[in-house]
N, C-alpha and C positions, 0 to 999 in steps of 0.2 A: 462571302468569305467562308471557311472551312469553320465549323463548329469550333475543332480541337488543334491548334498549332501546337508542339514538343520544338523548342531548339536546344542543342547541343553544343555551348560553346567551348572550346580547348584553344583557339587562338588570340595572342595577346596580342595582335595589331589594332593599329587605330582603323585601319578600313572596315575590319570586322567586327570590332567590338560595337562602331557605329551604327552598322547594318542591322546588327543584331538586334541594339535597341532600337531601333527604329522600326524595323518589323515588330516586336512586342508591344515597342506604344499601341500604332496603328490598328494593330488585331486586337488589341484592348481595349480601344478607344470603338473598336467596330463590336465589342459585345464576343468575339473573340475568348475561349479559356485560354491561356499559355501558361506554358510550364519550361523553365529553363532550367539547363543542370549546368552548370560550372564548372571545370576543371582541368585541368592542366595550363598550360599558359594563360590563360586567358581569369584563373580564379585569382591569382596576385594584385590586378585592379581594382579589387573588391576590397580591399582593405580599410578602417578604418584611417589611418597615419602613415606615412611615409611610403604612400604609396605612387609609384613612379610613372612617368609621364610614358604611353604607350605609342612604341615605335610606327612611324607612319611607312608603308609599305611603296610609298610610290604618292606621285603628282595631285590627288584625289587627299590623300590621308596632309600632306600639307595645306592644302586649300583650306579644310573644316579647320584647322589651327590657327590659322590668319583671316580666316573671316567667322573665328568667333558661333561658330555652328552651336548650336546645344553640346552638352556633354552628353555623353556614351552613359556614363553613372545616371542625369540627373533621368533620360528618357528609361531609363530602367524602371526607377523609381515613379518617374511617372505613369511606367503601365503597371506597376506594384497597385498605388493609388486608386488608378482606377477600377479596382477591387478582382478584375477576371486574372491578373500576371501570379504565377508563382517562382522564385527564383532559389533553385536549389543548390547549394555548395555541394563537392563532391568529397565524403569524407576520407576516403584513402590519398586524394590532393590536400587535406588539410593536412592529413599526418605527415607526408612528406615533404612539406613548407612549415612546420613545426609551429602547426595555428593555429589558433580554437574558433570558435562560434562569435566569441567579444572580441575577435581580433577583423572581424568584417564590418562590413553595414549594415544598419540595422535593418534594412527590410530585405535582407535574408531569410529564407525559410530554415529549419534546423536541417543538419546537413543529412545527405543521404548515400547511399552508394549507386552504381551505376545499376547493377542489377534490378533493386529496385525499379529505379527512373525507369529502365525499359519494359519488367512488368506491367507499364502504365499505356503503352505505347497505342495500344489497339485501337483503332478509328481516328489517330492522330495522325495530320504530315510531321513531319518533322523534316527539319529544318537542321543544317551544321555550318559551324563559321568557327 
């Protein structure tokens, strides 16, 4: 496995969000650093409350719903746990959904901007969903 996995997530489907975490478990669970940045469609899932059920894109995103698959949230948090995931909100999608830092999960890293994120990039794959 690659040292340093970056994903970039911007989409709010259920196929990708799944993916998503499911690579961050795995690479975390493999000893894997990750670092996700959040934003645009896909940073509204992260919400603490009333946060809404993410549309399935096709045949695949209904199957994980009816058979009960892990969630997309809790495998995040599981590669959170297992101490190598960092999961970054992106703060100009906060501003524009009129959200703060206590309006997420808690294991949210504090938010940042994309420029940063990509300062970070060097020796990393990176990954988009």
């Amino acid at each position: 496995m690659p040292e340093s996995i970056r994903i970039i997530m911007t989409s709010g489907t259920r196929e990708k969000l799944q993916m998503a975490a499911m690579t961050a478990a795995v690479a975390a669970a493999g000893g894997t650093d990750v670092g996700i940045f959040l934003s645009m469609n896909a940073l509204p899932y992260f919400r603490r409350e009333g946060v809404p059920e993410a549309p399935a894109e096709g045949e695949v995103g209904h199957a994980l719903r009816a058979r009960n698959a892990p969630r997309f949230l809790d495998l995040f948090a599981q590669a959170v746990d297992l101490g190598s995931a960092k999961i970054y909100p992106c703060s100009m999608a906060l501003d524009v959904l009129s959200l703060g830092p206590g309006d997420l999960v808690s294991y949210l890293e504090k938010p940042t901007g994309l420029t940063k994120f990509l300062s970070e990039l060097e020796g990393s794959h990176v990954l988009t969903f």
